[in-house]
KESE-161906 format. One record per residue (C-alpha): x, y, z. Coordinates in steps of 0.001 Angstrom, whole numbers, plus 524288, in hexadecimal, padded with zeros to 5 digits. Example, Ala and Ser with C-alpha at 12.3 -4.5 7.8 and 13.67 -1.06 7.14 Angstrom:
REM residues 2
8300C7EE6C81E78 835667FBDC81BE4 
//
This chain:
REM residues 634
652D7EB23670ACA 64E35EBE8E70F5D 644EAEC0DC703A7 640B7EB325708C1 63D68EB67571615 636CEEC2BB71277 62E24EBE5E70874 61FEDEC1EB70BFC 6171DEBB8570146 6077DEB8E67022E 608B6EABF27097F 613C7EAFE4712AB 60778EB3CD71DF8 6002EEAB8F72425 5F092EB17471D57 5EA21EAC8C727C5 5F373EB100733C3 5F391EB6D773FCB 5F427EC6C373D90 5F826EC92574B8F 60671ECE3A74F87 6068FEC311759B9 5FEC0EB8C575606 5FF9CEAFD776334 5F8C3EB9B276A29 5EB5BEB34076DB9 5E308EBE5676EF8 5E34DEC1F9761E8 5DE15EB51875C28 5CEF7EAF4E75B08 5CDF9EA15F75D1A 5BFC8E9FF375918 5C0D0E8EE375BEE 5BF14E840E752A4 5AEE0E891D74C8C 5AF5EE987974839 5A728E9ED873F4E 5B3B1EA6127391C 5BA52EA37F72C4A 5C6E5E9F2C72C3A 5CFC0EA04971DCA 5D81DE9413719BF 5E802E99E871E69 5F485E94AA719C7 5FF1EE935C722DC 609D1E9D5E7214A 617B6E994871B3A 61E67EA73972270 61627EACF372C32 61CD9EBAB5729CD 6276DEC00E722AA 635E3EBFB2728E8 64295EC81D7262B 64EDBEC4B072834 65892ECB1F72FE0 66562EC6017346C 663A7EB87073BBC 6564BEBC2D73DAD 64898EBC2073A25 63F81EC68273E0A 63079EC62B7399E 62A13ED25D733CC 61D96ED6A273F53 611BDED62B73488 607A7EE1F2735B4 5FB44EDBC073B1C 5EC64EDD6C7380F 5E9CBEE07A74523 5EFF0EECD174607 5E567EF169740E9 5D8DDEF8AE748A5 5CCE1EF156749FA 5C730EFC4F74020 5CF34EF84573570 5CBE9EEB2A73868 5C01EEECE17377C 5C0A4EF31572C31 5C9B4EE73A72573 5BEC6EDD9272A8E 5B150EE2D472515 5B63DEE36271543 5BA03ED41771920 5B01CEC9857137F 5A910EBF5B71C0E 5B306EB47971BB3 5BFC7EBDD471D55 5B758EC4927282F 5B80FEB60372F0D 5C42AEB46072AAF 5CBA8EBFE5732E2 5C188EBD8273F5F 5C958EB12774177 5D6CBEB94974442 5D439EBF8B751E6 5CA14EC3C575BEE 5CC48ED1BD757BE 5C8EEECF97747CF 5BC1CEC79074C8C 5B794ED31C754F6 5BA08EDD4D74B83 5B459ED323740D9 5A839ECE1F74908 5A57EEDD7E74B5C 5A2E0EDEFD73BCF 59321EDFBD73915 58F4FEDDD872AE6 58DBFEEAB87286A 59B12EEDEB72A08 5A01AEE3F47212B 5A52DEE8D971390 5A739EDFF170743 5AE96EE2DA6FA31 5A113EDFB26F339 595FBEE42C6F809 58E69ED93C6F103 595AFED1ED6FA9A 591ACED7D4704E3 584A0ED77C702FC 584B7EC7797008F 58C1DEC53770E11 58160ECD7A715EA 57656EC44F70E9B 57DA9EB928714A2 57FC2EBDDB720A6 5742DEC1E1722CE 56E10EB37B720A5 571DEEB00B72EE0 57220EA14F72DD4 57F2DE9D6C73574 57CBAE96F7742FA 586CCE982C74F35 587F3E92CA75BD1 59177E9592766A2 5918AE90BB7742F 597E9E8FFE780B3 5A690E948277F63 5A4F3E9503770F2 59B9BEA0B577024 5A325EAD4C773BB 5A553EBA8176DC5 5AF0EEB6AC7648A 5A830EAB7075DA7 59B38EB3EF75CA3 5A4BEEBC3E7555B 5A9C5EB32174DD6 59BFFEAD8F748B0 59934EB9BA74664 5A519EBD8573BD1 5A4F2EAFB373702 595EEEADA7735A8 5947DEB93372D45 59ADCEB3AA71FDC 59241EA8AF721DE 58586EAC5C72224 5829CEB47872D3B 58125EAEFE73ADC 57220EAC1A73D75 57208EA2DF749F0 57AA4EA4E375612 57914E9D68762D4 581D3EA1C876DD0 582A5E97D8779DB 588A5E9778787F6 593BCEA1F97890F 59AC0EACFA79130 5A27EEB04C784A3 597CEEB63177C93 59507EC40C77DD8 58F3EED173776E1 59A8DED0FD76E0F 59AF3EC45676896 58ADBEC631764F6 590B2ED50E76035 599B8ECC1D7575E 58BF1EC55F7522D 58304ED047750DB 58CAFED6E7747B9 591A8ECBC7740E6 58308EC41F7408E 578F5ECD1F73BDD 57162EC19B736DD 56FE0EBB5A74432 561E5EB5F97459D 56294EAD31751DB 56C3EEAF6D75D4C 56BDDEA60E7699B 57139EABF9776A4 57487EA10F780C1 57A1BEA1DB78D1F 582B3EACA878C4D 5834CEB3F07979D 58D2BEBF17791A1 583AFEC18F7879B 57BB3ED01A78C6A 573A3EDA87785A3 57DECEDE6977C86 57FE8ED2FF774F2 571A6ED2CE771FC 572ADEE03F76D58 57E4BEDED27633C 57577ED2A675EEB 56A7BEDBD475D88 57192EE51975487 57660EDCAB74E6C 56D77ED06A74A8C 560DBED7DC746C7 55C9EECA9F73FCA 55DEEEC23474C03 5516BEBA4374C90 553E2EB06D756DE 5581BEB2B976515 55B69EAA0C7704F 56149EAF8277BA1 563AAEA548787AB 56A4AEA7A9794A5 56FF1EB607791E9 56D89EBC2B79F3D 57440EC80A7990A 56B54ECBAC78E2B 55F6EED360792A4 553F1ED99C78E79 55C5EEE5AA788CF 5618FEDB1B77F04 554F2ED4C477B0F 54E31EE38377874 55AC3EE65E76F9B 55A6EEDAFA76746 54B84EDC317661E 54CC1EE7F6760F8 558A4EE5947555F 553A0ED6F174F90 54722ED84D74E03 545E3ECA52746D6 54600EC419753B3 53CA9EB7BC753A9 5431AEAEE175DB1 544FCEB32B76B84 54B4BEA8057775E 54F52EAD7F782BF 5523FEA54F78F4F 5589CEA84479C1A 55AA9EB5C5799F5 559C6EBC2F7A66B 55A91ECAC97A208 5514DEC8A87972D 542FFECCC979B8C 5360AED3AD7985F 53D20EDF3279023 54459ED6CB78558 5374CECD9C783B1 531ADEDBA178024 539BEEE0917775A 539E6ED3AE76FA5 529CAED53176F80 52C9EEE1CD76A8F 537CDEE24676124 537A6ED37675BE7 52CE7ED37F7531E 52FA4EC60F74D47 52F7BEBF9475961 52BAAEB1BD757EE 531D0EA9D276371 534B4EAD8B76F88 53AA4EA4DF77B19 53CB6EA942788F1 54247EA0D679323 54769EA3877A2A7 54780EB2D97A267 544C3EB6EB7AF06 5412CEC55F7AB54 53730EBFDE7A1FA 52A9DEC1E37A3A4 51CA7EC4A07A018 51E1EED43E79B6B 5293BECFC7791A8 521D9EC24278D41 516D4ECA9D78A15 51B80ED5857834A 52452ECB7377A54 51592EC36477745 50DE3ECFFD77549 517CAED55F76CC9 517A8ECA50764C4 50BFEEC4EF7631D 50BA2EC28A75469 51A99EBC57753CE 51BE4EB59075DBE 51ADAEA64875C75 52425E9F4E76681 5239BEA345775E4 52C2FE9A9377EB2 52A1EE9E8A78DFE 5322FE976579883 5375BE9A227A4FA 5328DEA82B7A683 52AD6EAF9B7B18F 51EF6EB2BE7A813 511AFEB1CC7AD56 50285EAE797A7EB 50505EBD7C7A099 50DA4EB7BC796E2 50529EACE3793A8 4FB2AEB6A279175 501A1EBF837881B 50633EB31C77FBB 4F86EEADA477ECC 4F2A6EBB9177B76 4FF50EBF427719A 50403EB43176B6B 4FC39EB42D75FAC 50743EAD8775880 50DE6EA6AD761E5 50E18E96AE75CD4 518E8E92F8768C1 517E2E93BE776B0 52183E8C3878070 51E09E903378DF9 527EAE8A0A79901 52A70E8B1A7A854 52185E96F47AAB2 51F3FE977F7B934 51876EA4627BB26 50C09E9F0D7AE06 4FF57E9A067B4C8 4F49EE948B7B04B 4ED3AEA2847AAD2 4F918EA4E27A226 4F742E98717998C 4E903E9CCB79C70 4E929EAA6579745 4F394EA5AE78CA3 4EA52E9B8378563 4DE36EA4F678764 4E572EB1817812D 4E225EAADC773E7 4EEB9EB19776EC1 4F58EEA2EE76B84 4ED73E9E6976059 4F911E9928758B7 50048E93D17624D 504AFE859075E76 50F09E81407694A 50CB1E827577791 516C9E7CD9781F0 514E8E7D8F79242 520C2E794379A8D 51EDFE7A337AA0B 51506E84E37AAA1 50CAFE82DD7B5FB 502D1E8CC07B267 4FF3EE83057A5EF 4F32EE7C3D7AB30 4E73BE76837A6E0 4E0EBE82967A29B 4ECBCE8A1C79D3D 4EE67E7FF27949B 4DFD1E800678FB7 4DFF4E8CF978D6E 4EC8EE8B5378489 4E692E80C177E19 4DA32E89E377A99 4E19CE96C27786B 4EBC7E905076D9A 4E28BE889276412 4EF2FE869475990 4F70CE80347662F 4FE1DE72DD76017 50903E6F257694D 50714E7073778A4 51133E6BB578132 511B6E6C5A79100 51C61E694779A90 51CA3E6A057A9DB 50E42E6ED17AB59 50A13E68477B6D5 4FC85E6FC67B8D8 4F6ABE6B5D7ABDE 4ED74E5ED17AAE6 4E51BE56537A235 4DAA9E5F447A309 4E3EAE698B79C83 4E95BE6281792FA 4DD79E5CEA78CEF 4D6B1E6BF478DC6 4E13FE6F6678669 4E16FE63A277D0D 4D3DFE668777A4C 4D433E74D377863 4E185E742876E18 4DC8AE707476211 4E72FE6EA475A32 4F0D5E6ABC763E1 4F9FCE60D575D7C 50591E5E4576829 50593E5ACC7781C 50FD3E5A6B77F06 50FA3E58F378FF1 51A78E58727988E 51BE4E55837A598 50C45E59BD7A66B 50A4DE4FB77B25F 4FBAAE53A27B43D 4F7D8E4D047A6F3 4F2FCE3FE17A77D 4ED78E359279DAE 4DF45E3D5779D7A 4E78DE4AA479880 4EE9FE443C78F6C 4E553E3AA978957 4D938E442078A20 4E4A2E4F5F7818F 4E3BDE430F777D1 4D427E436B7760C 4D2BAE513D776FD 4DDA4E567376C92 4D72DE577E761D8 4DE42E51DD75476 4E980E599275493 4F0F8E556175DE5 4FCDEE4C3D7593A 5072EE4BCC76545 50655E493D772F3 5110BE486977CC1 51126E459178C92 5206FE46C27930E 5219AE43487A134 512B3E448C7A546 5119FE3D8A7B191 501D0E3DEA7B31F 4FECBE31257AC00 4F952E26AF7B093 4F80AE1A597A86D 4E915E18447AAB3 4DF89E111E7A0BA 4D6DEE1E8879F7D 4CCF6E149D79745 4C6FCE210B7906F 4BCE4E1CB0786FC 4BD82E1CC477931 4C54BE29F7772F5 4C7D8E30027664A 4D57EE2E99762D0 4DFC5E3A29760BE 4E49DE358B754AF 4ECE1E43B87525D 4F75DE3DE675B14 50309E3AFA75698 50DDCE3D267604F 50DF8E363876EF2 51835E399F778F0 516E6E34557871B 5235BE34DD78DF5 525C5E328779D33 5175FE304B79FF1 519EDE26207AAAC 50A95E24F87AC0D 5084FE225679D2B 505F2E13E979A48 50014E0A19791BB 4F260E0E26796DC 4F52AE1CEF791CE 4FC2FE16C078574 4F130E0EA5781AB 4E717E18BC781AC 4EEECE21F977C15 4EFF8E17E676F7A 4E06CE18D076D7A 4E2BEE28E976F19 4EC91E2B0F765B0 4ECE2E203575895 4F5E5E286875056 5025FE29A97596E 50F80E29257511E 518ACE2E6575B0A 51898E28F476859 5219AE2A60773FE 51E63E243777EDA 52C74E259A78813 52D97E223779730 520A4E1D4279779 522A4E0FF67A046 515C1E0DE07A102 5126FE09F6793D3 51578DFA8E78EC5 510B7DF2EC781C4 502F1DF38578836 5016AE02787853A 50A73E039677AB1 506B3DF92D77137 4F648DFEDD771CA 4FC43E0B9376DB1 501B2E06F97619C 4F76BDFFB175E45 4EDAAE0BBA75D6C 4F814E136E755FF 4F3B6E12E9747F4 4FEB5E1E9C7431C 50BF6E17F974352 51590E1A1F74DDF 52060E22D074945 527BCE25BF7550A 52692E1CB6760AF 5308CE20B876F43 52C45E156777951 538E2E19457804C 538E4E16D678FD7 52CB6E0E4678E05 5330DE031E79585 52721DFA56796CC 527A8DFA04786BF 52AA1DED8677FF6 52C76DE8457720C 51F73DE558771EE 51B1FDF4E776F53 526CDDF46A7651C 52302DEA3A75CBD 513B1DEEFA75E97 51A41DFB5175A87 523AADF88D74D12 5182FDEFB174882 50E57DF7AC749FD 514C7E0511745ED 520E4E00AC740DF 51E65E058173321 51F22E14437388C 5284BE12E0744F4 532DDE1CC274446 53740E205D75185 537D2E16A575D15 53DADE182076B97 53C7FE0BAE773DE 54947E119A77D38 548D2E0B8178A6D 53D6CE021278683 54509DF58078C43 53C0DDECAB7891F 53DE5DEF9977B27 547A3DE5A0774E2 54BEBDDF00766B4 53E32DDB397637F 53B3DDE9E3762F3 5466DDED307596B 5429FDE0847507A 534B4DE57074F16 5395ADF38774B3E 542C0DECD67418C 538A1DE6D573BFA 52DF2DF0AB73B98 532C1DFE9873DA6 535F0E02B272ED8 535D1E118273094 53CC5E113E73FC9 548F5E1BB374003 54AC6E1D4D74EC8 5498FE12AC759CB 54FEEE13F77669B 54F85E062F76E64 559F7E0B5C77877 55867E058078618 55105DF7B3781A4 551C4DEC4378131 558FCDE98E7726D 5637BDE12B76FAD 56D86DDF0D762E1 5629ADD5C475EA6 559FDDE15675DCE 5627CDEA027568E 564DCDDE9F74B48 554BCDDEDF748E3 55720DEDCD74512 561C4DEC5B73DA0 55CC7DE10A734A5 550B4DE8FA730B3 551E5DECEE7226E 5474CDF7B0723B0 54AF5E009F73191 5522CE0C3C72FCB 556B3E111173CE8 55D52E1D3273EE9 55D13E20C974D75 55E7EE121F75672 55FFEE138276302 563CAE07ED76D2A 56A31E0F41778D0 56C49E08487842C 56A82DF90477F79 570D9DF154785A1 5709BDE61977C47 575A9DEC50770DC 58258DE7C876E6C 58D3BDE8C97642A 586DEDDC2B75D34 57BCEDE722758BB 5872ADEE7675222 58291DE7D174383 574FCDEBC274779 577A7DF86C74985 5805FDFB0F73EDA 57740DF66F7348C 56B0ADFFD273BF1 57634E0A2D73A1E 57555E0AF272C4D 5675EE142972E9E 56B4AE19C573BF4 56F47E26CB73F08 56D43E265D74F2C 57242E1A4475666 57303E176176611 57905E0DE376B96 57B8DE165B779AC 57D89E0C7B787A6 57D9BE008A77D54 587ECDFAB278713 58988DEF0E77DA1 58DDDDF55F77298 59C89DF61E77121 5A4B3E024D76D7B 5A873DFBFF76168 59DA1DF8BC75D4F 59768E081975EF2 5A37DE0C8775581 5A065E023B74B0A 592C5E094474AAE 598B9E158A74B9C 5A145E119173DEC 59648E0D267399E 58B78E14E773AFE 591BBE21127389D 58531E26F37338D 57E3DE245F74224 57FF8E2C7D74DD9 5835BE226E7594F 5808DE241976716 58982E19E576F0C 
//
């Protein structure tokens, strides 16, 4: 019996076991949670869990010699001839293995066969593993778990940290040695974060391309000028809210980062016009994206970016109180911004009429020109600048409430026959007044019509503006009260293209009268249409689409007037394939629709039926059974 009891064979130990004298004692153990990036081996479960001898009545158990006697040097030592998996493996068994593990770079990792070793560096180094952690899930000791589990894998080339006390220098220490192939790191929120973590990232991710650093009130310019220096295949630069981030880091980017290609600044105070242009100057033949907002920059910057940016193809300019009128001046008339192809204003005072002629002469490759909040800029402006861009092809205004009908119908004759989209939001200068200009050469470029929240726009406007444009596919015309069959209907008789995507939503005063004018007359190309909150729109609307709309994949009818009766006509059309329907908020919808809808379900993949008070519970599972290919929204 004794033999028996002291028997110590291979399986008699638990492989996979605790190694610690006292195993209950918390501190020693990693809980990682349910999602880690380490490798855990398949264990089976121990038949003795040690060896016992006999003595008298009693049993005493042998006190096995444990791993972690050993000094982290030895450990160390153990864990750099381990491969990639076994590596994971062990970083699983306490905080103290994936320290000493997570502190291993590459180039203290040894392998049996050097052929080996050579292969897992070419993978690693391809970087194409993506992480995420936020909120109490990013901290020190998941960084340092991606970063021993990541590295068997392919090498960790995205990491986006989000929202946390928990994250300091060491967990990014953890990455930088573990992630050498680290191209685009995202720095959210995380007020713990300082200098020092961008310095270990520095050292260590020389291939970073991509940074985004966002509320880090810790990281200065000291931290910028350090990892300027060590990666120089820097392209992508955000940085927003960063109080201690000023003139000095914007210069050493300008100076070490001579791939620069984007470059976003946002709300940093010690911003300003010395460290805007140094960045621009020092760039001048990279540089392709600038994004501006919220800074205390003056007409100096503008300057420098119209004069430097030879290559620059983006600029977004937002909320820049301190800009007048001479810096979009000087800006277009510096001649520098020949390729410049996308131009966006948001609430910028100092954008007037002629700022925004001389932009319009000073970039003659400008295609896409949006403007938001400028209050100071009027029709006399916008058709200057209409005129002078030759091969503008995009408009979009915003809440410009100085343009009227004359600005936006005299952009219309004077673009040229480029221009293919056109788009007023929340412009509150219209007035719905029969201009009766005499007769005018159509812009048959246009393509694309968006007029949302005009509350002065009507069937006047919309009449004329059928004669204008002939070739309109995509029209949205949402919130506009003011316009009724009488406006609508002339506009789709001068359309000669073929609607393709048609949103009437909000248009209250809309009845099925525009709808059938509208599935007989471009029913053979309809694809998109939005009649939500159009109650006047009822059953004869959704029989006329049945019966003419072949190619129609989305229709929203949420908010009208449609009944069961309705929803039979689509169903018992042989030739509609629908695969988003929307009918939100009908009221007489009911559970007798539920053989209606089932047989539309055989093509849908969107369905909602949301405030359909009439519609049982029941009845929203048996679609839910049934349709189990179609996302339902109840």
């Amino acid at each position: 019996m004794s033999k028996l009891f002291g028997f110590a064979g291979d399986d008699d130990f638990f492989p996979g076991g605790s190694i610690y004298t006292n195993p209950k004692e918390p501190s020693l153990f990693l809980s990682l949670g349910r999602h880690v990036d380490v490798y855990f081996p398949s264990n089976k479960r121990s038949r003795i869990s040690a060896p016992f001898v006999f003595s008298g009545e009693r049993f005493e158990q042998k006190r096995q010699t444990s791993i972690e006697v050993l000094p982290d040097e030895c450990l160390f030592e153990i864990f750099r001839h381990l491969q990639g998996e076994e590596r994971s493996a062990c970083a699983c068994v306490s905080k103290r293995w994936l320290g000493l593990l997570s502190n291993l770079s590459r180039d203290e990792l040894c392998s049996k066969d050097s052929a080996v070793q050579v292969e897992d560096q070419e993978i690693e180094g391809d970087g194409f593993l993506s992480r995420s952690v936020e909120g109490k899930k990013a901290s020190d000791i998941r960084l340092a778990a991606i970063a021993v589990g990541t590295a068997s894998r392919g090498g960790l080339g995205k990491l986006s940290i989000r929202g946390s006390h928990r994250v300091t220098a060491v967990g990014l220490r953890a990455i930088a040695r573990g992630c050498p192939s680290l191209k685009a790191l995202s720095l959210w929120n995380l007020p713990s974060v300082s200098d020092e973590g961008l310095f270990v990232i520095a050292t260590g991710c020389n291939m970073l391309e991509k940074l985004d650093l966002c509320g880090c009130p810790a990281i200065s310019d000291k931290g910028l000028l350090e990892l300027a220096k060590n990666c120089p295949n820097l392209t992508d630069i955000t940085i927003e809210s960063c109080s201690n981030i000023g003139n000095e880091g914007l210069q050493a980017i300008g100076k070490y980062c001579a791939n620069l290609k984007s470059i976003s600044i946002k709300d940093c105070s010690a911003v300003g016009d010395q460290g805007i242009a140094s960045l621009v100057s020092s760039t001048t033949y990279v540089l392709t994206k600038v994004k501006l907002q919220a800074l205390n920059i003056t007409d100096v910057s503008l300057a420098v970016i119209g004069h430097y940016g030879k290559a620059v193809t983006d600029i977004v300019l937002t909320s820049l109180p301190n800009v007048s009128e001479r810096g979009f001046w000087v800006m277009g008339n510096g001649h520098g911004l020949q390729k410049l192809k996308s131009f966006t204003v948001t609430s910028c005072q100092g954008m007037t009429d002629a700022g925004l002629e001389a932009v319009g002469k000073g970039c003659p490759n400008l295609r896409q020109f949006c403007l938001r909040k400028c209050a100071f800029l009027s029709d006399n402006g916008l058709v200057s600048f209409v005129k002078t861009s030759g091969s503008l092809e995009s408009v979009q205004l915003e809440e410009c409430h100085r343009i009227t009908q004359l600005g936006f119908f005299g952009s219309l004759l004077n673009c040229g026959t480029k221009l293919k989209a056109f788009s007023l939001v929340n412009c509150l200068g219209f007035r719905d007044l029969n201009l009766g200009l005499p007769q005018l050469s159509p812009c048959e470029s246009l393509r694309s019509l968006t007029i949302r929240n005009c509350p002065g726009f009507g069937d006047a406007s919309l009449a004329l503006l059928g004669k204008l444009c002939p070739q309109l596919q995509h029209v949205e015309l949402s919130g506009l009260q003011g316009v009724s069959d009488a406006g609508f209907i002339p506009l789709l008789e001068s359309s000669g293209a073929g609607m393709v995507k048609v949103n009437l939503s909000g248009c209250v005063n809309l009845s099925d009268k525009s709808v059938l004018a509208l599935t007989e007359q471009h029913g053979w190309t309809l694809e998109v249409l939005n009649l939500e909150g159009c109650g006047k729109i009822s059953d004869s609307s959704l029989a006329a689409i049945a019966e003419n709309c072949f190619l129609i994949s989305e229709l929203d009818v949420s908010k009208c007037a449609i009944s069961d009766s309705g929803l039979v006509f689509l169903a018992c059309s042989k030739q509609i394939n629908l695969q988003i329907f929307s009918a939100s908020g009908c009221s007489m919808i009911s559970d007798k629709s539920l053989p209606a809808l089932v047989k539309l379900g055989h093509s849908l993949l969107g369905l909602n039926l949301q405030h359909c008070n009439a519609i049982s519970a029941s009845t929203i599972d048996l679609l839910v059974e049934r349709l189990w290919r179609c996302d339902i929204l109840s």
